[in-house]
DRENDO-1510 file (C-alpha; in Angstrom, 1 decimal, always signed):
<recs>
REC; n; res; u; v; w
REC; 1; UNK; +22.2; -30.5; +32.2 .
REC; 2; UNK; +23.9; -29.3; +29.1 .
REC; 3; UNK; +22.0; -26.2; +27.6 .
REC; 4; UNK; +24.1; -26.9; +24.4 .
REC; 5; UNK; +22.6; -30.0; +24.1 .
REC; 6; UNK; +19.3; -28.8; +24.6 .
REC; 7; UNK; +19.8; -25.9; +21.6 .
REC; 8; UNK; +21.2; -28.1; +18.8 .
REC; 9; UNK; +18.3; -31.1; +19.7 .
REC; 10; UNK; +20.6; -33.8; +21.2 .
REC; 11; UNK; +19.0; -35.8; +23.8 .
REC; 12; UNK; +19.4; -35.1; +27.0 .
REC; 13; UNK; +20.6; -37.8; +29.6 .
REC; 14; UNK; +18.1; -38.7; +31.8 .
REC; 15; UNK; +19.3; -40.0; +35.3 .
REC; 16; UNK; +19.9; -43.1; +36.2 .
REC; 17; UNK; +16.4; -45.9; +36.5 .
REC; 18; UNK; +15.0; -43.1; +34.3 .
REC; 19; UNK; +13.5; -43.3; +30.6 .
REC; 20; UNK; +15.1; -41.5; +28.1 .
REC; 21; UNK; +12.7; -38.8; +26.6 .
REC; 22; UNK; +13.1; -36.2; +24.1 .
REC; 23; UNK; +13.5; -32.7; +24.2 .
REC; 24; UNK; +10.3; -31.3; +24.3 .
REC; 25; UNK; +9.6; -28.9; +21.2 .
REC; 26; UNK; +7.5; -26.2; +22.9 .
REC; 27; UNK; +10.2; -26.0; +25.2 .
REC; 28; UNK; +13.1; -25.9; +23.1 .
REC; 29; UNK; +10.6; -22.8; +21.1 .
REC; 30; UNK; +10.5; -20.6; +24.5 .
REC; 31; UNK; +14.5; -21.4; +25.0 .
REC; 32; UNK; +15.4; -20.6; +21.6 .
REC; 33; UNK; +12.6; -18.6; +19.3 .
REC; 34; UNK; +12.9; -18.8; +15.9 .
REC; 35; UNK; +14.8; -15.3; +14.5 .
REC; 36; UNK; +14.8; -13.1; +11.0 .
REC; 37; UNK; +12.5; -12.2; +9.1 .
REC; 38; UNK; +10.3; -15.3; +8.5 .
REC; 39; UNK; +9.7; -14.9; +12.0 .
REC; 40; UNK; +8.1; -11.5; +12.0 .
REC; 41; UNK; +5.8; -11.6; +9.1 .
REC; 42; UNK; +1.9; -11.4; +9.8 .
REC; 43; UNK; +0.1; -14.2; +8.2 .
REC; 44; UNK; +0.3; -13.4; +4.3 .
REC; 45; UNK; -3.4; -12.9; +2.9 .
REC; 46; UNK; -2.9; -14.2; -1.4 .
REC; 47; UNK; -6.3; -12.2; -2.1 .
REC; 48; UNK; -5.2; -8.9; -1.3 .
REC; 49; UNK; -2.4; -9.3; -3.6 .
REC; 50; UNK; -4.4; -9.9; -6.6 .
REC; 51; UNK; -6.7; -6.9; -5.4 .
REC; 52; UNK; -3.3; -4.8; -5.5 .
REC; 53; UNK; -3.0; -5.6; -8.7 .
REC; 54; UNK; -6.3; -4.8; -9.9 .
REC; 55; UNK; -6.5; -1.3; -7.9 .
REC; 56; UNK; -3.3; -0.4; -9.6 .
REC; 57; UNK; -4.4; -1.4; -13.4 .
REC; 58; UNK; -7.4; +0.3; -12.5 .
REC; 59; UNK; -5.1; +3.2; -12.1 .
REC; 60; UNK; -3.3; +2.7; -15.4 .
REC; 61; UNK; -6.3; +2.6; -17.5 .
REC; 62; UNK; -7.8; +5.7; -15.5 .
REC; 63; UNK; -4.5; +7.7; -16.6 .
REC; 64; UNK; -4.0; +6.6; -20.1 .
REC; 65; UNK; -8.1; +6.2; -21.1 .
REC; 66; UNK; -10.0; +8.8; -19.0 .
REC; 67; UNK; -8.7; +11.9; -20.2 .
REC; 68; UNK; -11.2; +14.2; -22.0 .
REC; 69; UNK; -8.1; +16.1; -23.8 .
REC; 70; UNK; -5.7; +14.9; -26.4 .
REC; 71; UNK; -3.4; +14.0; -23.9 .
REC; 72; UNK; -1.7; +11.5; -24.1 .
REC; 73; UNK; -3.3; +10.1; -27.7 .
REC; 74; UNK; -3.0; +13.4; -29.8 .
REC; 75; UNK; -6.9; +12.3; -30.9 .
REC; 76; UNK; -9.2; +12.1; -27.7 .
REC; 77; UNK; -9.8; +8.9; -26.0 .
REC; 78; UNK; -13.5; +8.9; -26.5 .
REC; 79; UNK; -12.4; +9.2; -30.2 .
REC; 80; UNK; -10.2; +6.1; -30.2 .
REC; 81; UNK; -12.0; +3.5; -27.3 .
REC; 82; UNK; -15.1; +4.9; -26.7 .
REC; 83; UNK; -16.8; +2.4; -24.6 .
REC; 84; UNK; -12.9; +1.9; -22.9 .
REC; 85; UNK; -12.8; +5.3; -21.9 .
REC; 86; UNK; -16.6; +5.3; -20.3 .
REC; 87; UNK; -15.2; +2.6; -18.0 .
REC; 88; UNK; -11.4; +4.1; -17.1 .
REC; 89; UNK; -13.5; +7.1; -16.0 .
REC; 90; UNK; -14.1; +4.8; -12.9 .
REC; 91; UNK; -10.4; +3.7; -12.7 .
REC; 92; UNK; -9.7; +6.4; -10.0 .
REC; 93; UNK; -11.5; +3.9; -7.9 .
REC; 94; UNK; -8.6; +2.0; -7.7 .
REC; 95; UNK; -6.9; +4.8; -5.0 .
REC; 96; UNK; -10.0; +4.2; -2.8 .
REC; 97; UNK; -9.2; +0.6; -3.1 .
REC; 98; UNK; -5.3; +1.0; -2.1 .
REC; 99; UNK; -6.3; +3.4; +0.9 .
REC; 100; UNK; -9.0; +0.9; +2.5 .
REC; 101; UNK; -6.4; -2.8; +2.0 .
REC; 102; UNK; -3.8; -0.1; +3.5 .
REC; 103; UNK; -5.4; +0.0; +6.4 .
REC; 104; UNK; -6.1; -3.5; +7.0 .
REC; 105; UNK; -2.5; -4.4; +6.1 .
REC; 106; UNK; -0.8; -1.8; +7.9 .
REC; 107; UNK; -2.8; -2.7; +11.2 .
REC; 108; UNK; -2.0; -6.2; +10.6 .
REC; 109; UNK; +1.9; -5.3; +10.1 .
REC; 110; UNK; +2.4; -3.1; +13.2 .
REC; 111; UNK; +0.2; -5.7; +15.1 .
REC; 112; UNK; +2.6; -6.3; +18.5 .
REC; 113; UNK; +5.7; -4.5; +16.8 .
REC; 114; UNK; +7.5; -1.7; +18.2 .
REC; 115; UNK; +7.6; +1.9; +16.9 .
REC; 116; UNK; +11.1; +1.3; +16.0 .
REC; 117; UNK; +9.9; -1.9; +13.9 .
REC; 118; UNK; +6.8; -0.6; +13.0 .
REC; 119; UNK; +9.0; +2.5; +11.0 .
REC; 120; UNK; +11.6; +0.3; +10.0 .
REC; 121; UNK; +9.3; -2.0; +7.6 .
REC; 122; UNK; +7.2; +0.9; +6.0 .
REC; 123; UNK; +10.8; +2.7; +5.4 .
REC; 124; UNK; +11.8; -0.5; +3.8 .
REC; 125; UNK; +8.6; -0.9; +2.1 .
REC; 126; UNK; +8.0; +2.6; +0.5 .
REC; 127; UNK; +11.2; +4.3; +0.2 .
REC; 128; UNK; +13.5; +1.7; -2.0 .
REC; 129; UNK; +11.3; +1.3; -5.0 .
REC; 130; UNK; +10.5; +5.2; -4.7 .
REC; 131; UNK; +13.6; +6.4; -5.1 .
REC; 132; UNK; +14.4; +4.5; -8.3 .
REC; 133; UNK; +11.0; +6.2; -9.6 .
REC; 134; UNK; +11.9; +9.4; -8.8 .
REC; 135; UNK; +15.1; +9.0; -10.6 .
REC; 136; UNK; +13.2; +7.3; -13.8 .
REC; 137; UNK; +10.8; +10.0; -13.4 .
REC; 138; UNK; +13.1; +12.7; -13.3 .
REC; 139; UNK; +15.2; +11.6; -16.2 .
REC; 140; UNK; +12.1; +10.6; -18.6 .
REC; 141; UNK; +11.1; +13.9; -18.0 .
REC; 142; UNK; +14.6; +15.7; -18.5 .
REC; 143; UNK; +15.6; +13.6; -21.5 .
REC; 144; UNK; +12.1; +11.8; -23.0 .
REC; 145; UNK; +9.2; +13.2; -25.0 .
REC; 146; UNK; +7.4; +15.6; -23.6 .
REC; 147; UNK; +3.9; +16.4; -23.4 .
REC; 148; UNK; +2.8; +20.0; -24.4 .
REC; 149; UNK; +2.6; +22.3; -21.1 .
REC; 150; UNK; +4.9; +20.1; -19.5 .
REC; 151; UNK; +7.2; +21.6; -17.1 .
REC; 152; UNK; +10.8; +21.1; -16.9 .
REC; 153; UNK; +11.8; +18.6; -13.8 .
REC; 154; UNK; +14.6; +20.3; -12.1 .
REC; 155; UNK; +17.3; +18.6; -9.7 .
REC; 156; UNK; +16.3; +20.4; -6.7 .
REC; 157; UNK; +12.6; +19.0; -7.3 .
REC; 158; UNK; +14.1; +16.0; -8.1 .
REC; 159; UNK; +15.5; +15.9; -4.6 .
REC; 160; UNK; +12.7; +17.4; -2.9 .
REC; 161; UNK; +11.1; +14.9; -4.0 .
REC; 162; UNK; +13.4; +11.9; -2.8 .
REC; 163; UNK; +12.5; +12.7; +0.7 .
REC; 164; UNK; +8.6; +12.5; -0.3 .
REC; 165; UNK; +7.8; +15.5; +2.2 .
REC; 166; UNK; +7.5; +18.1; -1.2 .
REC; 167; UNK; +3.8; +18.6; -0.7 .
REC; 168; UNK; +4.4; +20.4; +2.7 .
REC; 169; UNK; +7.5; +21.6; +1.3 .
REC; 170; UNK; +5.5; +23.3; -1.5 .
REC; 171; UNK; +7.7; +21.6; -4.0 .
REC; 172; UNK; +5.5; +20.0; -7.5 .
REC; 173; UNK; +5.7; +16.4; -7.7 .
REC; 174; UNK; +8.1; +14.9; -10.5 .
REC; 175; UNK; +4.8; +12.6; -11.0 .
REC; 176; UNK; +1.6; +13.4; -10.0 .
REC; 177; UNK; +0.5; +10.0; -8.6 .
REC; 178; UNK; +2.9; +10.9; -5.4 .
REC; 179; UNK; +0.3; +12.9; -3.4 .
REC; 180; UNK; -1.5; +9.5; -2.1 .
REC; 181; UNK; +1.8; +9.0; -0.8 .
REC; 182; UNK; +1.8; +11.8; +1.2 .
REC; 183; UNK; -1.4; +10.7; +2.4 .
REC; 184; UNK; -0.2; +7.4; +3.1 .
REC; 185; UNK; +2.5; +8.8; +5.2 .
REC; 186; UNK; -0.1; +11.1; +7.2 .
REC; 187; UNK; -2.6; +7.9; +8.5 .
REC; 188; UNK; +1.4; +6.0; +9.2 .
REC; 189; UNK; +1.8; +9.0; +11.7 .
REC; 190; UNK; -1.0; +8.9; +13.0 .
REC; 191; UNK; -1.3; +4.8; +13.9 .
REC; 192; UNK; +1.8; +5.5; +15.3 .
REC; 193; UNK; +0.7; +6.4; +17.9 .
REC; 194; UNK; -1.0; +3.1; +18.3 .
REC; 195; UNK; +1.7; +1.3; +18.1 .
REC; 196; UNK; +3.4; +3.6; +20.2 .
REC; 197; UNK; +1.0; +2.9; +23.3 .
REC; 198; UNK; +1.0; -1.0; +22.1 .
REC; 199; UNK; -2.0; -2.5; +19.7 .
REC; 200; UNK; -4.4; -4.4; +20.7 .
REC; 201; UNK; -8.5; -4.5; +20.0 .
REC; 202; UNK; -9.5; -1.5; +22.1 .
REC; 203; UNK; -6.8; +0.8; +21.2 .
REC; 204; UNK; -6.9; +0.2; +17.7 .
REC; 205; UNK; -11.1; +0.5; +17.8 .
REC; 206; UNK; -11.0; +3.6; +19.7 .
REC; 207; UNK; -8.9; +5.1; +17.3 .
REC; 208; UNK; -11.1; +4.8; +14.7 .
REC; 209; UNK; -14.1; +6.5; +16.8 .
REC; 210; UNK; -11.7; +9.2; +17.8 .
REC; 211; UNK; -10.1; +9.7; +14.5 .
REC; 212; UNK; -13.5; +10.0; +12.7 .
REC; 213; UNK; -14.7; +11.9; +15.3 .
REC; 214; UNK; -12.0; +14.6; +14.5 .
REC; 215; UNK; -12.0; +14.2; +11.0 .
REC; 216; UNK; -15.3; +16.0; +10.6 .
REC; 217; UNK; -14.4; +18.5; +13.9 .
REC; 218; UNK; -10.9; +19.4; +11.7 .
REC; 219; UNK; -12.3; +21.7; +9.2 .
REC; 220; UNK; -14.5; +23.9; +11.4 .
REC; 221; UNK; -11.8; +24.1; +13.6 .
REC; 222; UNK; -10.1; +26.9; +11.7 .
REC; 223; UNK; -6.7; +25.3; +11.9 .
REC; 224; UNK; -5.3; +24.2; +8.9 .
REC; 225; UNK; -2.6; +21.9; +10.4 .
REC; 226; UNK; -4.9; +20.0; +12.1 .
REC; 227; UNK; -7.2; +19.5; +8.6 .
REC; 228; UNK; -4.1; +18.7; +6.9 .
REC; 229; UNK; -2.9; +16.0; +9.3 .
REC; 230; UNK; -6.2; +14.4; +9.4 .
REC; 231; UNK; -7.2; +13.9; +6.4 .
REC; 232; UNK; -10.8; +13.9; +7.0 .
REC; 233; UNK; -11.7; +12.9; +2.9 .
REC; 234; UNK; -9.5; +10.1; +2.7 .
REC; 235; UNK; -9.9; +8.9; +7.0 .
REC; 236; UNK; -13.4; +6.5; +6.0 .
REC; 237; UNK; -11.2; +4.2; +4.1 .
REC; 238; UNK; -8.4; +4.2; +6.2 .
REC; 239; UNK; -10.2; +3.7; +9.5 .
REC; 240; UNK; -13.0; +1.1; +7.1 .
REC; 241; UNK; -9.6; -1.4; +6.6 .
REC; 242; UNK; -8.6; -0.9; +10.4 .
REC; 243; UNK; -11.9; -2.0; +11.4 .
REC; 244; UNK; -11.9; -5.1; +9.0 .
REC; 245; UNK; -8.6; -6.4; +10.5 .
REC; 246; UNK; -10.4; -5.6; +13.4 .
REC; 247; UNK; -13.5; -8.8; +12.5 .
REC; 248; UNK; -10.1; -10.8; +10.9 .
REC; 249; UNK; -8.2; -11.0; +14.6 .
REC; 250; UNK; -12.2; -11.0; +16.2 .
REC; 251; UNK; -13.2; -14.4; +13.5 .
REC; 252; UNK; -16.7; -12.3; +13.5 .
REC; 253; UNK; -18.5; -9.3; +13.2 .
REC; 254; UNK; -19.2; -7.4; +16.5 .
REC; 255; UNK; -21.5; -4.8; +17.4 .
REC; 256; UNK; -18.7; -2.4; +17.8 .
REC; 257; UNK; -16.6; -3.1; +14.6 .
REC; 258; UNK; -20.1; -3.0; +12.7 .
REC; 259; UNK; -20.4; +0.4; +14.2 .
REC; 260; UNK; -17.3; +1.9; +13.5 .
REC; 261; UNK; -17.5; +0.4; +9.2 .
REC; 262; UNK; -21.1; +1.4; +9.3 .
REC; 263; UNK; -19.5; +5.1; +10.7 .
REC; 264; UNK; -16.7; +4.8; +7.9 .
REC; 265; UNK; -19.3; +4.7; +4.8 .
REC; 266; UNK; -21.6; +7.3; +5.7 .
REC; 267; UNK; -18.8; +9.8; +6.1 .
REC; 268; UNK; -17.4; +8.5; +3.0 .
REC; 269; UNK; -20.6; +9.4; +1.3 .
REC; 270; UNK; -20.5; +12.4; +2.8 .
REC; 271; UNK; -16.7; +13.2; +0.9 .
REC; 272; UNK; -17.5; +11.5; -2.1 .
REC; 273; UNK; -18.3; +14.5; -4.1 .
REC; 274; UNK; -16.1; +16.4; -2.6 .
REC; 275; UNK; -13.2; +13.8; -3.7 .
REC; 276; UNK; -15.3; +13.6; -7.3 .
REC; 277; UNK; -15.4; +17.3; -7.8 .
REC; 278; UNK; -11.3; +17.7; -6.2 .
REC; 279; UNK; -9.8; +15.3; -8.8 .
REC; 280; UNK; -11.6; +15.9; -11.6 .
REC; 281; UNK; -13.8; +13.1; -11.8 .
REC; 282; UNK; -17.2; +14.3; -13.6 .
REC; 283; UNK; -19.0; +10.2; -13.2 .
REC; 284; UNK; -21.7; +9.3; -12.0 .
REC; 285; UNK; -22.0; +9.8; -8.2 .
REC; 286; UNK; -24.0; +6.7; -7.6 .
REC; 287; UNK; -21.9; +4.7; -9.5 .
REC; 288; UNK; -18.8; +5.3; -7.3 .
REC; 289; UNK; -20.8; +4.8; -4.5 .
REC; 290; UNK; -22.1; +1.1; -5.6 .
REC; 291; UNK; -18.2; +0.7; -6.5 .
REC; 292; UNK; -17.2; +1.5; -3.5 .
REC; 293; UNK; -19.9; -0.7; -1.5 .
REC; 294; UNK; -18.6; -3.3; -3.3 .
REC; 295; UNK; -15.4; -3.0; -2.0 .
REC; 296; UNK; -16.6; -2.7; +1.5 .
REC; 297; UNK; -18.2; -6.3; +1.1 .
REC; 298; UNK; -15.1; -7.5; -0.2 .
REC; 299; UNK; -12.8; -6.6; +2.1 .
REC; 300; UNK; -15.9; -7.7; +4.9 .
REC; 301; UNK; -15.7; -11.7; +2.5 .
REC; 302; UNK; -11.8; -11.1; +3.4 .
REC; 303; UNK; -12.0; -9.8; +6.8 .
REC; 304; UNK; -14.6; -13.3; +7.7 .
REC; 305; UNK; -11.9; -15.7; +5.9 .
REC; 306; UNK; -14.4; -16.5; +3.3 .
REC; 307; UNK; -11.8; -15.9; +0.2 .
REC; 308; UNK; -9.0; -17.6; +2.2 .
REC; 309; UNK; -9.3; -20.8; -0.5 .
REC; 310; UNK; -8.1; -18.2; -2.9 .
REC; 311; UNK; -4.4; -19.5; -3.2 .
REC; 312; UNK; -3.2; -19.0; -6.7 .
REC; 313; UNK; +0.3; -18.9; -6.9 .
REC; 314; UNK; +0.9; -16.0; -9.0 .
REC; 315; UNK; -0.8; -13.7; -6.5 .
REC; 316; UNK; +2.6; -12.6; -4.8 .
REC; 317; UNK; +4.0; -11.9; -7.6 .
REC; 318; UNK; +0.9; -9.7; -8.3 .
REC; 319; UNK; +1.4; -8.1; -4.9 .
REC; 320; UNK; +5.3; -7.2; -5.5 .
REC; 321; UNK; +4.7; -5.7; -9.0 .
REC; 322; UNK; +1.6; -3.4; -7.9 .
REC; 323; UNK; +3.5; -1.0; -5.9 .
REC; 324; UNK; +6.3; -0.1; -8.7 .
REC; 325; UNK; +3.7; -0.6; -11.6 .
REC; 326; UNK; +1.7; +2.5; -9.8 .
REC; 327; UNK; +4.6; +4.3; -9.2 .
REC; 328; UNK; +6.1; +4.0; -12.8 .
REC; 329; UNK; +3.0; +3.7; -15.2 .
REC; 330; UNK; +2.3; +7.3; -16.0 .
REC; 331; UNK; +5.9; +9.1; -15.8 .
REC; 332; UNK; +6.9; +6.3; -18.4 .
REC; 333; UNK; +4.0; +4.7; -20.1 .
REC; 334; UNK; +2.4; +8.5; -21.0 .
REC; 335; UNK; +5.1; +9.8; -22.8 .
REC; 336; UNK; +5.7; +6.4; -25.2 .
REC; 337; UNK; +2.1; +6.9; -26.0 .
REC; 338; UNK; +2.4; +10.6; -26.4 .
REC; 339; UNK; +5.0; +10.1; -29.0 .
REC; 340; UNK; +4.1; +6.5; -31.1 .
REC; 341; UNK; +0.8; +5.9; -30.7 .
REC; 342; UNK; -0.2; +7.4; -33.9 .
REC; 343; UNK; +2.3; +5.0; -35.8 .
REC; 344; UNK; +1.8; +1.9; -33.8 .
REC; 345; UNK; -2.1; +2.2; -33.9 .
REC; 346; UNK; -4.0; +2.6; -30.9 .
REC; 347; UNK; -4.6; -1.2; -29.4 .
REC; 348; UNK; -1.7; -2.0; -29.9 .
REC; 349; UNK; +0.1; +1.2; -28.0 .
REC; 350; UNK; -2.5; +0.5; -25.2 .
REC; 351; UNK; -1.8; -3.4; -24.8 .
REC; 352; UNK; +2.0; -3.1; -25.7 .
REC; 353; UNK; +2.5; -0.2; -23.4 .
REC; 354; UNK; +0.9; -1.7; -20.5 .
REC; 355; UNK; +2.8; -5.0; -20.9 .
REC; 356; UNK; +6.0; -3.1; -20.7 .
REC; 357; UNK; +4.9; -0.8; -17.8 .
REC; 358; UNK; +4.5; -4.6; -16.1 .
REC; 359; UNK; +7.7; -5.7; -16.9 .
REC; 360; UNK; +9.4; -2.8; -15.8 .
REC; 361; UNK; +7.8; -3.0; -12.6 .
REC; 362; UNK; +8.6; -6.5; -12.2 .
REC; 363; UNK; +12.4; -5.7; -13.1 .
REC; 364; UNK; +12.5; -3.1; -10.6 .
REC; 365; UNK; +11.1; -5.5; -7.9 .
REC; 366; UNK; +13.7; -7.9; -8.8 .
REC; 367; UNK; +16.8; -5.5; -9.2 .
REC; 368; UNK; +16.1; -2.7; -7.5 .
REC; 369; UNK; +13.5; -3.3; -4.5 .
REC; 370; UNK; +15.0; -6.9; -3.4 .
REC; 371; UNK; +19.2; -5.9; -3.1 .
REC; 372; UNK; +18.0; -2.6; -1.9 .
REC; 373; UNK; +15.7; -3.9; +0.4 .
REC; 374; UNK; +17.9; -6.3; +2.2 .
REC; 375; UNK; +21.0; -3.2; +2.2 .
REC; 376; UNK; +18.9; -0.7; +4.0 .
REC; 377; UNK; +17.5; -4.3; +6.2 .
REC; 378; UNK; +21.3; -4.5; +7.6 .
REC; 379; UNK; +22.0; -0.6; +8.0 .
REC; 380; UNK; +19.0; -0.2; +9.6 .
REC; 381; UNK; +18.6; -3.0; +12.2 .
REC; 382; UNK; +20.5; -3.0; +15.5 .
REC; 383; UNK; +23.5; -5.4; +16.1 .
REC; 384; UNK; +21.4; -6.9; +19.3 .
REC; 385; UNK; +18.6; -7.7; +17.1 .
REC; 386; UNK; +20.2; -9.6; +14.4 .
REC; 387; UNK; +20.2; -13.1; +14.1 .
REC; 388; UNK; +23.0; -14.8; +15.7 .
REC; 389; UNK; +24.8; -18.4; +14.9 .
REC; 390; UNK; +24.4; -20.7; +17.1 .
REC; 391; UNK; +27.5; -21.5; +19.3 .
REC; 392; UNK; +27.2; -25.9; +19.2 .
</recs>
């Protein structure tokens, strides 16, 4: 028998007194699997695009409303949207928000991948768009207005700061929303070694256990390193998303996966203050805690399918522009406010500076993220493991 015919979907010739029968499918899958990138995704959920979206505006709002100085308005904020403001005071919500879907969708993602794949796609992910806003950063900062106290960006921050190691390196941010990155990159160490052993239910769940576990040992331990690699006030929301992919692959809620969530919030009302009182945040402690409740039983509606129907088809566009719109917004959008708000008026700074922080971060999705993305795609994926033509 003639494999070529088998692999471009001829028929094969049966023998002789024999019916002729075609290929079967399944068997023609095993023989020749489909390849690129299509291939590898994870089952796209539309609803934690538009949640992106909203934890990033969220963002926006908290920087350019919540302020309780003149910065960036030149009057206060309270002064010029005074109901606004009371509600951006909640917007640093939205980080919470980003930390608990990343660990939902970064389980998901490295779900049966290798360490080598698993490092490939958050490289891809992170590091294309975050180099063009370093670079915007850097030269808004060198070149644009500048807010008073501001210091001067140099190049070798600006460098530092391509690698997006400059918090151990004691180097400042170019723009202060970076840190979560670093703590992004801390929880993508440690569910390496996750992926490293291979993922599946049990390794994932004990993870959680032993990461919380060692989140609240950490700080009595009397060893910095270890607090600073695990996080312990930013591990609840983490280890909250693992266990909801956790009920996603399960189709239900377990007695185990309830534990570990049920864990996940009272050490996250534990940190709360802590987190309130580190940032800055002087709101209402119950508040936040309602708010972030809320999110737990959303991501618990996502986690049991029950917001599946939500389809819209503007979602993934929602979900491209929310990374660059958080990375970009303040670096940018502060500095046109800073300097025109008091001739444009204040709406219409707020509304028109927002829509532009959107476009931009669509236009650097489109020309910087997608070309870059696919460059970085060939350099960094092994000849054996691209797609080949089929020889027919």
């Amino acid at each position: 028998m003639s494999d070529r015919l088998v692999l471009t979907g001829g028929r094969v010739p049966a023998p002789a007194g024999e019916p002729q029968t075609a290929p079967d499918p399944t068997r023609l899958q095993r023989m020749w699997p489909r390849r690129g990138r299509a291939a590898e995704r994870a089952p796209r959920i539309a609803v934690l695009d538009g949640l992106r979206l909203l934890a990033a505006l969220s963002v926006v709002l908290f920087h350019y409303l919540a302020g309780s100085g003149t910065i960036p308005w030149q009057r206060t904020a309270v002064e010029l949207f005074p109901t606004l403001h009371r509600i951006a005071g909640f917007g640093w919500l939205g980080v919470v928000f980003f930390f608990m879907i990343s660990g939902f969708v970064i389980c998901m993602s490295g779900w049966g991948k290798s360490l080598q794949q698993f490092w490939r796609g958050r490289i891809l992910r992170l590091f294309p768009l975050y180099w063009a806003a370093v670079v915007l950063a850097s030269a808004a900062a060198r070149l644009g207005p500048r807010t008073p106290g501001e210091p001067r960006v140099t190049v070798g921050q600006m460098l530092s700061n391509l690698t997006m190691l400059q918090e151990p390196l004691g180097v400042w941010h170019v723009d202060n929303v970076y840190w979560t990155l670093w703590v992004e990159m801390r929880f993508y160490l440690l569910f390496s070694l996750v992926v490293l052993l291979g993922t599946s239910y049990r390794r994932a769940a004990t993870f959680c256990w032993v990461w919380a576990l060692a989140s609240v040992l950490a700080p009595k331990s009397g060893i910095p390193l270890l607090t600073q690699i695990l996080v312990p006030d930013w591990a609840p929301f983490f280890i909250a998303g693992i266990a909801f992919y956790l009920v996603r692959r399960a189709g239900r809620l377990e007695g185990e996966t309830l534990g570990i969530l049920a864990l996940s919030w009272l050490l996250m009302q534990h940190h709360l203050r802590a987190i309130m009182e580190g940032e800055g945040h002087g709101i209402n402690w119950k508040v936040c805690l309602v708010a972030i409740t809320a999110m737990y039983l959303v991501m618990g509606l996502i986690a049991l399918g029950k917001l599946d129907w939500i389809q819209w088809r503007w979602l993934p566009v929602a979900g491209a522009i929310s990374y660059p719109l958080y990375l970009v917004h303040q670096s940018l959008g502060v500095r046109v406010i800073w300097r025109w708000n008091e001739q444009w008026g204040a709406w219409p700074t707020l509304l028109g500076v927002t829509a532009v922080m959107v476009l931009i971060a669509w236009l650097l999705h489109r020309l910087v993220e997608r070309p870059l993305t696919r460059l970085l795609r060939r350099l960094m994926t092994p000849q054996a493991e691209r797609p080949q033509k089929a020889v027919v």
